[in-house]
C-alpha positions in Angstrom: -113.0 111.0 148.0 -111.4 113.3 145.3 -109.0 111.8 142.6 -105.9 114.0 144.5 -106.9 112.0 148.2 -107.4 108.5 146.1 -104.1 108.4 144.6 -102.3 110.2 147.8 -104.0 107.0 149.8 -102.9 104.5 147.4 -99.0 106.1 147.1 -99.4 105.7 151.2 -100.4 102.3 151.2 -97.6 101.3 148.3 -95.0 102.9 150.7 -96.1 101.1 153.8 -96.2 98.1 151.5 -92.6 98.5 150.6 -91.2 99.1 153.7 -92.2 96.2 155.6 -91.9 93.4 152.7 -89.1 95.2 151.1 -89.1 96.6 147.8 -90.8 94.2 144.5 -87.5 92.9 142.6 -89.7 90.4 140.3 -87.9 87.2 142.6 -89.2 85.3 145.6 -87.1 85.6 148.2 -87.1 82.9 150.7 -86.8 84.0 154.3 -83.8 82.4 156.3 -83.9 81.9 160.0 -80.8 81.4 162.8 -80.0 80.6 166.2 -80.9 84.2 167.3 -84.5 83.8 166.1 -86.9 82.2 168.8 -88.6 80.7 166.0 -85.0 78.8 164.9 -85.8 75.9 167.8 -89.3 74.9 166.8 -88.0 74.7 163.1 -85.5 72.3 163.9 -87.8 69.7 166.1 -90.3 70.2 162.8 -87.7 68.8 160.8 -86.8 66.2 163.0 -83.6 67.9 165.1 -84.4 67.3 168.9 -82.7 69.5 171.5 -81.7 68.3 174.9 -84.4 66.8 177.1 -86.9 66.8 174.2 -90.1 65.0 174.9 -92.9 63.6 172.1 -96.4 64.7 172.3 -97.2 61.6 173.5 -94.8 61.4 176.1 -91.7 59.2 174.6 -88.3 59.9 175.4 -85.8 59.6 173.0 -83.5 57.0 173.5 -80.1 57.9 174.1 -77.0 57.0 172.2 -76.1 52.9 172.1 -72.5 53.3 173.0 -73.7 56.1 176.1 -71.8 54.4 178.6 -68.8 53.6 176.5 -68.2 57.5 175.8 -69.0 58.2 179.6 -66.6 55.6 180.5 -63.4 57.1 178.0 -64.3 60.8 178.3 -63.9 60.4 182.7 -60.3 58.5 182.4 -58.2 60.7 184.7 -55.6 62.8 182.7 -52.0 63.5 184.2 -52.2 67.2 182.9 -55.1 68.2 185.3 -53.8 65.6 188.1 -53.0 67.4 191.8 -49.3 67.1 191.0 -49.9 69.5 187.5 -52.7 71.6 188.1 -52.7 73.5 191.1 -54.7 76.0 192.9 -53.1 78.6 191.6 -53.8 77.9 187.5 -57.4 77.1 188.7 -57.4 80.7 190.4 -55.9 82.6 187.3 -58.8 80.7 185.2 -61.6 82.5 187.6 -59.7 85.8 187.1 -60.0 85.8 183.5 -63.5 84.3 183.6 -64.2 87.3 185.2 -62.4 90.0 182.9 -63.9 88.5 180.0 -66.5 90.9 179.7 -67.5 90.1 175.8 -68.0 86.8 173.9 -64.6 87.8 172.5 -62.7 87.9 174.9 -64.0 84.8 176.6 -63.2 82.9 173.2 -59.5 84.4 173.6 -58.9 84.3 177.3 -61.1 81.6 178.8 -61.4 79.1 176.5 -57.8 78.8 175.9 -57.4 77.4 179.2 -60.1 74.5 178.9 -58.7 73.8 175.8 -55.0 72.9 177.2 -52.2 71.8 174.4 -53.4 71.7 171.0 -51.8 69.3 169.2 -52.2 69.8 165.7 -53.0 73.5 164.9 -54.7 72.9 161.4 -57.4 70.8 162.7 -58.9 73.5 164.6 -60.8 76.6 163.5 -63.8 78.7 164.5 -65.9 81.8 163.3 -66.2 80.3 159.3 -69.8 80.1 158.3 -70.3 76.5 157.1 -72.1 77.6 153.5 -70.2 74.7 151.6 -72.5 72.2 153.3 -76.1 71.0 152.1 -78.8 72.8 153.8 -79.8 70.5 156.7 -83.2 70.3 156.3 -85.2 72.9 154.1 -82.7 75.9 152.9 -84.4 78.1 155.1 -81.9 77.7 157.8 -78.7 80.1 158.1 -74.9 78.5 157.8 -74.1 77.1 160.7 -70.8 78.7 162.4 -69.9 77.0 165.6 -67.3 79.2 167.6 -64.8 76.6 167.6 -64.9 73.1 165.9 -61.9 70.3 165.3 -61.8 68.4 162.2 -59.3 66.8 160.2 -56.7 67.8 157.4 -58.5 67.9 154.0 -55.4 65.8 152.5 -56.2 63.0 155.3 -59.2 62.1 153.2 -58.6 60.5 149.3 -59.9 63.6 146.6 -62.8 61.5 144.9 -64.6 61.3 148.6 -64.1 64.3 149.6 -65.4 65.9 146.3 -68.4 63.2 146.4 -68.8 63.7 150.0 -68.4 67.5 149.9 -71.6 69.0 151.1 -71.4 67.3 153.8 -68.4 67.2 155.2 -66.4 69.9 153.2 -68.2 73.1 155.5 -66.1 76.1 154.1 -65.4 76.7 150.0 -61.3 77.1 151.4 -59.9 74.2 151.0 -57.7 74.1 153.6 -59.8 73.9 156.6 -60.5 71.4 158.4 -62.9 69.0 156.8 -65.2 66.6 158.9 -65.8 68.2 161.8 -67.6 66.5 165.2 -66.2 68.5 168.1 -68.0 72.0 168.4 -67.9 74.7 171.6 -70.6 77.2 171.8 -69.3 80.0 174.1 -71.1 83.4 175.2 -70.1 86.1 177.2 -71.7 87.1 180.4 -74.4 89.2 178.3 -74.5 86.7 176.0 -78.0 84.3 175.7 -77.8 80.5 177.0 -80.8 80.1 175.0 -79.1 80.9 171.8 -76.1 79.0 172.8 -78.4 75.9 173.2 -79.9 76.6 169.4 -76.7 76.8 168.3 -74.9 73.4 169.9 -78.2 72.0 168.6 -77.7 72.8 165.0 -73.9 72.1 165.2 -74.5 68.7 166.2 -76.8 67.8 164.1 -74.7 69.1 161.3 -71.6 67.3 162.4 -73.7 64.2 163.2 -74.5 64.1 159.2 -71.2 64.8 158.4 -69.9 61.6 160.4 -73.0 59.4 159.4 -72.2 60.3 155.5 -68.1 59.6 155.9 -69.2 56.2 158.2 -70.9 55.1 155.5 -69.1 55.3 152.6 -69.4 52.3 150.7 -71.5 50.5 153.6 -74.3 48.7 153.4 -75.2 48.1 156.8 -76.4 50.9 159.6 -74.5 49.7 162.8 -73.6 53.9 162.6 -77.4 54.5 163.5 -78.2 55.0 167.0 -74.1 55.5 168.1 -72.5 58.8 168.8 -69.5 60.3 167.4 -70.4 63.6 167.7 -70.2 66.2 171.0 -71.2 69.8 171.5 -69.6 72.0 174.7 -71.2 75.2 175.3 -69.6 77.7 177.8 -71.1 80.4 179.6 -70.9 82.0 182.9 -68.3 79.5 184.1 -70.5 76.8 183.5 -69.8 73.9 180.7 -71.8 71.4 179.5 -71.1 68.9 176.8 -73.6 66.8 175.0 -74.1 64.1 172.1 -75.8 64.0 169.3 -76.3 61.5 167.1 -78.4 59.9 164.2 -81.5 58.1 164.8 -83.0 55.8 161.8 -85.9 56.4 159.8 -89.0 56.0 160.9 -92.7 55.0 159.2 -93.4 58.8 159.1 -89.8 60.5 158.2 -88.0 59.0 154.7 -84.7 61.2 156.3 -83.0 60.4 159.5 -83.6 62.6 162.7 -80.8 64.3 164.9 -81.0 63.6 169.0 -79.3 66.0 171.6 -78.3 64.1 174.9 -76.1 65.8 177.7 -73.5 64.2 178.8 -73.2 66.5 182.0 -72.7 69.9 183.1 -70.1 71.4 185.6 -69.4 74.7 187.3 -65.6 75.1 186.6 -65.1 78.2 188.4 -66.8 76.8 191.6 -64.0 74.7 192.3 -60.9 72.8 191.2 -62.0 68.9 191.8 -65.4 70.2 189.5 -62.5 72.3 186.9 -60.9 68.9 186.6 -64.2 67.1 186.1 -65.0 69.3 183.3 -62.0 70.1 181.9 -61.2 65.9 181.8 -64.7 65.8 179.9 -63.8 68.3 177.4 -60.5 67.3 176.6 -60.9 63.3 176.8 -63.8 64.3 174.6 -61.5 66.2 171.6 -59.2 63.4 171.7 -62.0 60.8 171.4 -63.9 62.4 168.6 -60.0 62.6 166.7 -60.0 58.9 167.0 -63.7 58.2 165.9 -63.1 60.9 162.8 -59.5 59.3 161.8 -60.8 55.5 161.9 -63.6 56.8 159.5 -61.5 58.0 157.1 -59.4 55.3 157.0 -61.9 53.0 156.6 -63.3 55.8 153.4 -60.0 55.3 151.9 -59.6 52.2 152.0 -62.7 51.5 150.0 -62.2 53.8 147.6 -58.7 52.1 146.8 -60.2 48.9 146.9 -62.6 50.3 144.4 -60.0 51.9 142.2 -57.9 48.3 142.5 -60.7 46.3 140.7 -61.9 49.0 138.4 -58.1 49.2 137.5 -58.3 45.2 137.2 -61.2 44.8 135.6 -59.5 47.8 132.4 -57.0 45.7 132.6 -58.7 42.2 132.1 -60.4 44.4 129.4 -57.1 45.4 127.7 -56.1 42.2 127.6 -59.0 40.6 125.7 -58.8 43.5 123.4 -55.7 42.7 122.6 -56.5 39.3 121.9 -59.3 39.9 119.7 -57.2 42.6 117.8 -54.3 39.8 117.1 -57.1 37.1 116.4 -58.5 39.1 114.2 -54.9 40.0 113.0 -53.9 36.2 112.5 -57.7 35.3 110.7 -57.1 38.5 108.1 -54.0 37.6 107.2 -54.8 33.8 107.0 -57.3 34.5 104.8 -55.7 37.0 102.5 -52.7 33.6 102.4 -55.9 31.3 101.5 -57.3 33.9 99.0 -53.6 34.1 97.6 -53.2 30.6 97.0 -56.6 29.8 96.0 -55.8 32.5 93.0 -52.7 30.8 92.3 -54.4 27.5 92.0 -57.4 28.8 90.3 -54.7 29.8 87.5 -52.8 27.2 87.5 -55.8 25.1 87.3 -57.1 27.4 84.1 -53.7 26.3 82.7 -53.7 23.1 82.9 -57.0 22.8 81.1 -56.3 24.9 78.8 -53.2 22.5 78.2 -55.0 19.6 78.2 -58.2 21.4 76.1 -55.8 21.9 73.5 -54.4 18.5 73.6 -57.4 17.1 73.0 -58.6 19.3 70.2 -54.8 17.6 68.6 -55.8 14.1 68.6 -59.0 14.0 66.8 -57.0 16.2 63.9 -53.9 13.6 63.5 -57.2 11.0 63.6 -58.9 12.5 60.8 -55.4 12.9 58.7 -54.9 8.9 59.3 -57.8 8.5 58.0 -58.3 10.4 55.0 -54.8 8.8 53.8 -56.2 5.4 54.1 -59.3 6.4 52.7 -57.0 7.6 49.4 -55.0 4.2 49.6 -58.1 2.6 48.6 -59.5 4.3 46.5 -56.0 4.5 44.2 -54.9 0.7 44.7 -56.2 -2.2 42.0 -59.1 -4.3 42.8 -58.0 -7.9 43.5 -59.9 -11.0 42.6 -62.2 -12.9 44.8 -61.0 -15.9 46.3 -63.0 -18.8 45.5 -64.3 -20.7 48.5 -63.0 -24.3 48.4 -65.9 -26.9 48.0 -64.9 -29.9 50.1 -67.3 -32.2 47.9 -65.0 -31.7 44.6 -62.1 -33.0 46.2 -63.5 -36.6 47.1 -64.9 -36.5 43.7 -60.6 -36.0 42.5 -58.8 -38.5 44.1 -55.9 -38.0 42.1 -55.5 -34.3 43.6 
């Protein structure tokens, strides 16, 4: 092979290269997968995120939710909105119709799932199409936002600032602020081309996502797990006038997983265009369901902020049981300084009047010794100039028996 043919081959091979790995920037870049890729599934049950009617190797079943029959029980309660007397054959008619118009996932987003939806009653807790890419990855980074078609959360200002900002990635899912936060009511819908397959990734994923979400905001300041093993979170998906709805909830750690897995249960599934006793059915689920999850969302951020004020109350105690024995030290320490600047005062007014006393009394005792030695130099001079007397004779006792006449 010639030098011309050895450097064509390798310029061939460099091309080829670049085309199919994309072209060498210096950086790894990590390789991100989503509902749409068949691989998306097996990555989630790898990482402990279980879809509907999973099965372990060795043939356990997951367990399903601990308070299963409560939410069967609350989500069939008959509704007066979808009772014979309000819903009649005629609205169940027009639903068909547009079922059947709704030729894109669009339109059946717009004109379908309007209907199943009914009244909404606060407009700000509901929103759809936002990629989630405020929360933490799920699992390993490697997954795409998740970006349910519709979802129902609550109002940001529902939740105190300092647990929402601490509890952002994982309940905060868009970087605009005013969307609803917390969310754990999720509708996957696809239009009659659409894939049931992807829909059924994509509930998956959405659940588990607003599982964490509910699990993080449950816990909040909690020691114990009665939030383990309990739903609080459902999926609907929508396609070709079927719906089904499902759970998901956390499951606790396990001897070979240090995080928490993610299990899929479905509640049931009805074909809403088939009839209107199964359109009630549904519908009933779905909307029993939304109001529900509201309740189970609201009472966890109550409980949050009630912590986090409880919190704030003792901190706010304890600075100011702090204050106060500042201040007492500062005046204590006030009181001893000036106490001792008195004592030092005092001492160094009795120190001098001490020195002046002795020096009073120093010089009057150097006095007395002087007028002492003046006393006695005078009588030292009397003597000396004074005439000497004569010596008294000492009487003799013998002479004067020998007188008698004296």
């Amino acid at each position: 092979m010639s030098l011309t043919q050895s450097n064509s081959y390798t310029t061939k091979r460099s091309l080829k290269s670049t085309l199919r790995n994309g072209p060498c920037t210096g950086t790894t870049q990590t390789k991100t997968t989503g509902p749409y890729n068949r691989n998306f599934q097996q990555h989630l049950i790898d990482n402990g995120v279980y879809p509907h009617a999973y099965r372990h190797p060795d043939g356990r079943v997951p367990a399903k939710p601990d308070n299963w029959e409560e939410i069967n029980q609350i989500l069939s309660k008959p509704r007066p909105s979808l009772s014979s007397f309000n819903f009649l054959e005629e609205a169940h008619e027009r639903f068909i119709q547009a079922d059947a118009n709704a030729a894109k996932e669009k339109q059946v987003t717009t004109l379908v799932i309007p209907i199943i939806e009914g009244d909404i009653e606060d407009a700000r807790c509901v929103s759809g199409g936002i990629p989630f890419t405020n929360l933490d990855p799920l699992i390993d980074g490697t997954l795409v936002p998740g970006n349910p078609d519709l979802y129902y959360g609550a109002r940001p200002e529902q939740l105190d600032r300092r647990v929402r900002d601490e509890l952002s990635g994982h309940i905060i899912p868009s970087t605009q602020d005013n969307l609803p936060m917390a969310p754990n009511f999720f509708l996957a819908a696809k239009g009659p081309d659409g894939s049931l397959a992807v829909a059924g990734r994509q509930a998956s994923y959405d659940g588990a996502l607003g599982a964490r979400g509910m699990c993080s905001l449950q816990s909040y300041g909690r020691e114990d797990a009665s939030y383990f093993n309990k739903a609080y979170t459902l999926t609907s998906l929508y396609h070709g006038g079927s719906l089904k709805m499902f759970t998901t909830y956390p499951s606790q750690q396990t001897s070979s997983r240090s995080q928490p897995g993610y299990l899929m249960h479905q509640l049931n599934a009805w074909c809403i265009t088939g009839n209107i006793e199964t359109f009630r059915q549904g519908v009933t689920y779905y909307r029993n369901g939304k109001d529900w999850t509201k309740k189970q969302r609201d009472e966890a951020i109550r409980r949050a902020n009630e912590k986090v004020n409880k919190d704030c109350a003792k901190t706010l105690a304890t600075d100011t049981c702090f204050a106060q024995a500042s201040s007492f030290a500062s005046e204590a320490t006030s009181d001893k300084t000036y106490t001792i600047e008195a004592f030092t005062k005092e001492s160094r007014t009795s120190r001098i009047e001490e020195s002046n006393t002795n020096a009073e009394t120093t010089e009057t005792l150097s006095d007395e010794p002087l007028v002492d030695q003046r006393a006695s130099a005078q009588r030292s001079r009397g003597l000396l100039e004074s005439p000497s007397r004569p010596k008294r004779k000492r009487r003799n006792t013998d002479d004067s028996y020998d007188n008698p006449s004296q």
